[in-house]
Structure formats: C-alpha cells, structure tokens
N, C-alpha and C positions, 0 to 999 in steps of 0.2 A: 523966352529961352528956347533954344534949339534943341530939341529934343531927339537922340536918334532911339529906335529897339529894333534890336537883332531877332530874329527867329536862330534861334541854337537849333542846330539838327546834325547829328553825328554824322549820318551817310547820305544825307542828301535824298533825291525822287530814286534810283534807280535799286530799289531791294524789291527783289522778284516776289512778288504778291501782295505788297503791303503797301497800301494807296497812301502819299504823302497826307501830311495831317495840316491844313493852317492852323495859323497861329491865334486862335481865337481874343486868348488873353491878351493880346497887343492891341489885338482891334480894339478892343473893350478900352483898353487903358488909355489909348490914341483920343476917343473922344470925349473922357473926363480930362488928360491935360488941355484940351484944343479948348476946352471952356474956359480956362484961365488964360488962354491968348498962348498958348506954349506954340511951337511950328513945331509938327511931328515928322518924322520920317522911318520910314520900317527897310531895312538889311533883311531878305526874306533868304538866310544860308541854304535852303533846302533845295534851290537852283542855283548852288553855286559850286563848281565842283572843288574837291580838294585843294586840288592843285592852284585853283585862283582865288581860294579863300584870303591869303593875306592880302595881295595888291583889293579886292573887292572892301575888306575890313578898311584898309590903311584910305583909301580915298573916301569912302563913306565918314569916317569921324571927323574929316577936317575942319567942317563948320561947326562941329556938334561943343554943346558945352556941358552932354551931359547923356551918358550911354545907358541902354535899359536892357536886360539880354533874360530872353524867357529859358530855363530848364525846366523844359515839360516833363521829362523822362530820368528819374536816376538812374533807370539800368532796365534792361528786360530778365524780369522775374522768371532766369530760366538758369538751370544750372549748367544745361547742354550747351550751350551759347556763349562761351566763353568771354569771346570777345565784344560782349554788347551787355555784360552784366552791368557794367561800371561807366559810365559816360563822364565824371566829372575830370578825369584828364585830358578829356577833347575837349570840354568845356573850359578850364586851365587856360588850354593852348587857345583860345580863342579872348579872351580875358588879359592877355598877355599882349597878342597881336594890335587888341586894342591901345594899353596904354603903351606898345613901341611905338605907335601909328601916331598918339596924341596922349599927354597928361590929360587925363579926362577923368572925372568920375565916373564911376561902373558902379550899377545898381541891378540885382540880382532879383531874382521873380518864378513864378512859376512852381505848380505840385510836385517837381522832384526837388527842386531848391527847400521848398515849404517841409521834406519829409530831415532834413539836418542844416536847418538855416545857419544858426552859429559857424558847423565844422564845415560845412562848405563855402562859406566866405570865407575864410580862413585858409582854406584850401587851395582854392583858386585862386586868389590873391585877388578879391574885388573888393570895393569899398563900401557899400549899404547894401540892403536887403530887403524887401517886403513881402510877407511870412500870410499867403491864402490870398482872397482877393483881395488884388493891388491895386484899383483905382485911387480909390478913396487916400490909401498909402501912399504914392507918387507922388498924386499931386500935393501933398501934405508935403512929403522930403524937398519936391522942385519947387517949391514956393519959401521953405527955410533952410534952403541946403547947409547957409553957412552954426544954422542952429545944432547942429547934428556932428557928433564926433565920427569917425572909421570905424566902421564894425557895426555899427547902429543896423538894429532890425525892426523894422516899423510893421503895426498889425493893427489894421481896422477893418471895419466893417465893409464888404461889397455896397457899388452903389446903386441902389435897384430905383430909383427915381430920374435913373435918364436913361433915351431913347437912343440906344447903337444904332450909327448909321453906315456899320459895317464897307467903309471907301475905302480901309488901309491897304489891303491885301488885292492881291492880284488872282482873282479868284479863274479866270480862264487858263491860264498854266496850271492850277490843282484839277480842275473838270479835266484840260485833255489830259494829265497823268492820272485818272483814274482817283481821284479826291474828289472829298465830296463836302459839302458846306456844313456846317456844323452853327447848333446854337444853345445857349443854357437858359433853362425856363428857372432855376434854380441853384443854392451853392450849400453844401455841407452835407453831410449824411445822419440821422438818428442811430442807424444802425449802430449791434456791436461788434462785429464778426471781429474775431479778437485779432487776428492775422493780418489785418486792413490799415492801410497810413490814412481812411478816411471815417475811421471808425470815431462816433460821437462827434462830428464836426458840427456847430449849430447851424440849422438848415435857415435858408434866407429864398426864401420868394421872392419871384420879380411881378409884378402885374400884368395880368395877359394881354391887355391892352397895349403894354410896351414891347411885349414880346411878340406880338404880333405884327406891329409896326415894323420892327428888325426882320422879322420872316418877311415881310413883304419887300425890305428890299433886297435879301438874301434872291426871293424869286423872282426878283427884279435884273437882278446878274446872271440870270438863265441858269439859276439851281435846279434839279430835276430830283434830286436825293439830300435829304438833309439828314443829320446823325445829331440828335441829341445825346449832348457832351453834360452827361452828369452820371456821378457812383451809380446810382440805380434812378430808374426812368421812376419809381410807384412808391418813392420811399415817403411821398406825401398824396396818399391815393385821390383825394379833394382833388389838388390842385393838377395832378394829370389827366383826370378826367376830364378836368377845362380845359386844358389845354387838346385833346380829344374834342369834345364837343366846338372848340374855337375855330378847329380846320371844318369841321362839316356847315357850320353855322355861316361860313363864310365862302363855302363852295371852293374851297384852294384845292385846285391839283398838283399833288407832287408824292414821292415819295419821303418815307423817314423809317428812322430804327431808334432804335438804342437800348440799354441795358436793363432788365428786370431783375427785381428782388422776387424768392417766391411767395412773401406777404410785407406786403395786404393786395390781395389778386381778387377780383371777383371777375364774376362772368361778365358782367355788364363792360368791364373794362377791355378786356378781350376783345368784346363785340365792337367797341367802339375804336380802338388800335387797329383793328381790322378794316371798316369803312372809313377811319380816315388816313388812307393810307402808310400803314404803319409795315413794313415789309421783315421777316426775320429777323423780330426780335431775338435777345442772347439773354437766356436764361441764368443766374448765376446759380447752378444747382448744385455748385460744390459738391457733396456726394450722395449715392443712393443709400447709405447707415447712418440708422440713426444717432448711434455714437461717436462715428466720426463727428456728427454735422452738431454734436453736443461740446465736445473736447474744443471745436474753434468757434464755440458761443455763435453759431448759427442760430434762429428766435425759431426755424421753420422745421416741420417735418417730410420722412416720404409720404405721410399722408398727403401732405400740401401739394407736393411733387405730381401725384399720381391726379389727384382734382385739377393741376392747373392746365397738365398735358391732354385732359377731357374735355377741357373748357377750349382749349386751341384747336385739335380735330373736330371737335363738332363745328367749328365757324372756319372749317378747311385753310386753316390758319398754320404755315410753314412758320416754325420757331427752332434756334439753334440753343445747344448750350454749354457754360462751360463748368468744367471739373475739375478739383484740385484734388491731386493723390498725395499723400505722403504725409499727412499730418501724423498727430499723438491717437495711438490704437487702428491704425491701418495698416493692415494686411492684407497677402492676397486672396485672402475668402473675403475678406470687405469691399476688396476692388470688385470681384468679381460680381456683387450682389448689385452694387454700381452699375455694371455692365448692365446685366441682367435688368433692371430697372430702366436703363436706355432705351433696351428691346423692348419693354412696356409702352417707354414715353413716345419712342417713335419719332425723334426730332429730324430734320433735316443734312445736322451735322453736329457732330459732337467732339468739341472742341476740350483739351485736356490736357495737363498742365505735373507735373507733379515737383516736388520740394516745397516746401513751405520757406519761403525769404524772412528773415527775422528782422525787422527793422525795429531800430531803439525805441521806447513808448509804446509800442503797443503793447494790447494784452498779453497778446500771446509771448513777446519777450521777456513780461515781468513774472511770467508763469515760470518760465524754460530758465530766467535767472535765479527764479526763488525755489528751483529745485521741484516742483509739479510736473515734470515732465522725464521721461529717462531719455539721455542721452547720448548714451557711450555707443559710439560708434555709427550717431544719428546725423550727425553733424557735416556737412558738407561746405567747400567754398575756404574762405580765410578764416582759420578756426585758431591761428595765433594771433598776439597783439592786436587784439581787433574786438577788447571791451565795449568799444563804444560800437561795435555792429555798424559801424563806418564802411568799412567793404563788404561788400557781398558774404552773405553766411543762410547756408539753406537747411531746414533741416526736413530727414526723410526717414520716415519711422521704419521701412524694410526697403532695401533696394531691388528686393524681386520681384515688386509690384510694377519697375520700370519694365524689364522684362517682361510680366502678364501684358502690361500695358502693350507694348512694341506688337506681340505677337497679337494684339488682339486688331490694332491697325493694318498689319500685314493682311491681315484675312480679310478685312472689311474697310471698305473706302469707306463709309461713313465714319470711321474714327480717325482724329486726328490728336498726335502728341504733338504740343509745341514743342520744336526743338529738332523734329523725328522726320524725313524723310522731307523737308524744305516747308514745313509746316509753319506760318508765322504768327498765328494766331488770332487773329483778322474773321472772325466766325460768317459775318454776315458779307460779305465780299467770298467769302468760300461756296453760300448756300448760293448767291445769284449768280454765280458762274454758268450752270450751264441753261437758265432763264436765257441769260445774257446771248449764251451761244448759240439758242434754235431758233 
C-alpha cells in the first residue's frame, strides 16, 4: 500500500524564537509500516508556506491510498496567545484539502489528537484514529483497513522491539532552521500531576541497545544537539541513568537536553547528565509553595527544589526551569515566595507560564467539575457550551499574580512569561543564546 504522512504544523519554520520541531512520530511509524512492505512517503508542512499548502496537499495524495496526518500540538497552553490556543481548525482545513485533492482515507495520530481522539475525529472530518503510540496501531488499521468502520480509534502498545533508522525526514533543513534532532528512550509517564494530559500514562521502555543504534544514525546526519522528546527525562531513574552512562561508555560526542521531574534526582544523576553531555536541562518546578505544588498533586517538595539546584551548582551545571502560576490557592504572596526561591535556585532562565488549561480527564478537571475547587470568577477562555472542555478553558486563581509576574520580567531579564514581551517558551534555546553568541 502507498502510504503518505503529513507533518501538520500550523505556522510552518518562521516563529521568531521557536526552533521547528521534526516529526518524530512519523519517522517511528515509517519504519514499522515499511516492514510490512507499505511504500511511505512524508508531506513535511512545516516548509511549506501557507499559501502553497493546497497545491503541495493536492499533488502529494495522488498516488496515495491512505493518508496519516500527526497533531502533535492541540493548542499552546497560554491564554495570552489567542490565536495558537486551538489548532484543530487549521487541522480541519488540512483534512479537507486532502479529501478535495483525492477520496482517500485520513488517519489521525499524534499527543494532541491522543488528548480528545473521539471529538476531534469528528471535528475535523477524518476517518480513523490511533490514540498514544501508533506504530503498532497503523500497521494494525493498514493491513485490515477494510475490517474497521469510520470513526474507529485503534490503541496498542508502542513497538520497542525494532530499531529506527530515522531516513523519513529531511533533517538538514531543521539543523539550518535552528532544530534539533530529537529521540525517545521511552513512552508514558508514572507521574500524577493532576493538570497533565500525560498524567499516569503506562511508561514503556525501549532497550538501549536500540536506542543507541538510532542515536548513531541520528549523529550520523551530522546531529550536533539532540532533545530527548519524553514528559520527563528521570521519571524511570534506572533507566536514564543508562542511558547516561551509554553516551560515556561509548565515547559519543554531542550535545542533548530535555525535561526533569524534581524526583527521583540524585547527585550521581546530575554528575552523570553533566559529563555526558547533557546541556540546560528544564526543570519542571512548577512552584516554589508547598501548597500550590500539593492542590496540583505534585509528589515533590521545595525541599526537593532546593537539594536539586545544590546538586547542579556544585557540578557547575547551567539548568533552566519552568513554572506555572495560577493554580488552586495562588496568590500573590505565593508567587512571590516562588520568586524568592528562583533567587535561591539560581537557574540560568526561568521560564513561566500562568493559567492552568483544563483538559477533559484529568484530575484536575474531575476536581474543578466535582466542585473542589472555587471558581467564580477563575475561569478563563470558552467558559460557555464547552462541557466537554473541547476549546480552550483556563483557569487562574487571582489575575494579579499576571501582573506580579509582568513587573517581575520587566526588572529582570532572567524571567520569562510565556506569552509576555515575544517570549515562546523554548527554555533551553533561550539559555544557549548568548553561549551561542560569544
């Protein structure tokens, strides 16, 4: 079968700060159908500008007997940002383009597809679905497409038993736009942070053996920075520590990042992110009270906070991190303790975010619906007809904490609100800027 997938990307490479992202998940999916003899091909939208998006769709599906289109993004979790809350009506328009272009089947994919699979098939008018990792899923739907009714949402297990050999993507157009290669050692999260679309997802390991395989051909396409693409980097402390010890053990030169939980941290992990290359890590430190970081089922304390930021300065380790304002019991004396606790931690940039986005399932929405939370007058974004928290809905327990927040930016270049003066949220592309520029 001819197989095509789309990289969906709303504005394409040219958003001032924010380094295009490949499309990881396609690559991944490319070489579990190519085992079953499928011929793949990848529409990478994110070099395609607006205006040639249709003719680029409309010639791309001609041969195709079966379209695969990633939503990586259902919207940027900002309330400032208007027009980038919501992406699933440029996804629409894209979904559409395709079946004017050709009757084809449209199969949907991807962590913003995964966070309302039902109402967004529905929405956009596509015909199947595969809900978390879609390898396993695809090739399931393209091997029995005609088994499967319209609307069908397929959900199996990622497949960690074969070796990516990452050829889909055009990875020298992401390096010169300032992208950077990305890999998952890993899929799900333990964690419970009640506010998270990744909250309790069963975590699934891949053998480092395979995943080092992939790295090497990743530095094989003249990678120089990789970003490991998972919820949090240490949410299986084992298993990143091998992966840690697999780049020393191997002598690999390159850089990498990615995302930290504040437990399970130890020193030793520290030490070992640091010699192998591990560059401004992003702390998820939500906030400096311990109350806030209780009301959104955070597991961690500022104790935790203050031991990890000891463990980074003494092994002269630059770490960024980010912070969400506006939960259940934030104020601006809570913000400010926040602050205050930054000036302790001493990060290189501190990345900061405020609303709380409510999306259907999680905790924090079964809280805010079953009446545990007060609301009146907290509620931000589409606050009518919008039971199902299908659009955008934010909620922010004082709005003068935006305020603190603004004036605390204005004073201090190390603080950044996403949303607030071209800030895009991008933490670790902010700290190596001015590396980059001496």
């Amino acid at each position: 079968m001819r197989i095509g997938l789309i990289n969906f990307n709303k504005k394409g490479v040219r958003e001032p700060g924010i380094p295009p992202v490949p499309p990881i998940g396609l690559e991944y999916l490319a070489d579990d159908l190519e085992e079953d003899n499928h011929e793949v091909a990848l529409l990478d939208l994110c070099f395609v500008d607006a205006a040639d998006r249709r003719d680029a769709i409309h010639s791309f599906v001609q041969d195709k007997e079966l379209i695969g289109i990633t939503f990586r993004n259902f919207g940027v979790d900002s309330l400032w940002l208007g027009d980038d809350q919501f992406y699933a009506p440029q996804l629409k328009t894209v979904v559409k383009e395709v079946k004017e272009a050709k009757n084809v089947p449209v199969v949907l994919g991807g962590q913003g597809f995964s966070i309302y699979p039902q109402k967004t098939l529905e929405y956009v008018g596509a015909d199947f679905g595969v809900y978390g990792p879609g390898e396993r899923a695809l090739r399931t739907l393209a091997a029995n497409l005609g088994n499967y009714s319209r609307g069908s949402v397929l959900q199996q297990p990622a497949n960690l038993e074969i070796t990516h050999k990452r050829h889909l993507i055009n990875y020298a157009k992401y390096f010169a736009e300032g992208g950077a290669a990305n890999i998952a050692t890993k899929f799900g999260c333990p964690f419970r942070c009640n506010y998270c679309v990744e909250q309790r997802r069963v975590l699934q390991r891949r053998s480092m053996d395979r995943v080092f395989a992939e790295l090497k051909c990743l530095l094989d396409l003249g990678a120089k920075f990789v970003f490991v693409a998972e919820p949090e980097f240490n949410n299986h402390l084992q298993h990143c520590l091998s992966f840690c010890r697999g780049i020393l053990e191997r002598s690999l030169k390159f850089e990498w990042t990615g995302y930290l939980y504040p437990i399970p941290m130890t020193e030793e992990l520290v030490r070992l992110m640091k010699t192998s290359g591990c560059v401004n890590p992003c702390v998820s430190v939500v906030s400096g009270d311990d109350g806030v970081l209780r009301a959104l089922d955070n597991a961690f304390t500022v104790k935790d906070l203050r031991r990890i930021a000891e463990w980074f300065h003494k092994y002269d380790f630059p770490f960024t991190v980010d912070l969400l304002f506006g939960g259940p019991g934030e104020t601006v004396e809570t913000a400010r303790r926040t602050i205050a606790l930054m000036e302790e931690m001493r990060p290189a940039v501190v990345g900061m975010n405020i609303g709380v986005r409510i999306y259907a399932g999680t905790g924090f929405a079964k809280r805010l619906q079953a009446g545990h939370f007060e609301t009146r007058g907290k509620i931000y974004g589409y606050t009518e007809g919008n039971d199902d928290l299908f659009l955008p809905a934010y909620y922010i327990s004082d709005m003068a904490v935006r305020d603190y927040l603004m004036e605390v930016c204005d004073s201090d270049s190390l603080y950044r609100l996403f949303g607030y003066s071209g800030f895009g949220g991008v933490n670790y592309v902010a700290a190596r800027k001015p590396a980059l520029a001496a």
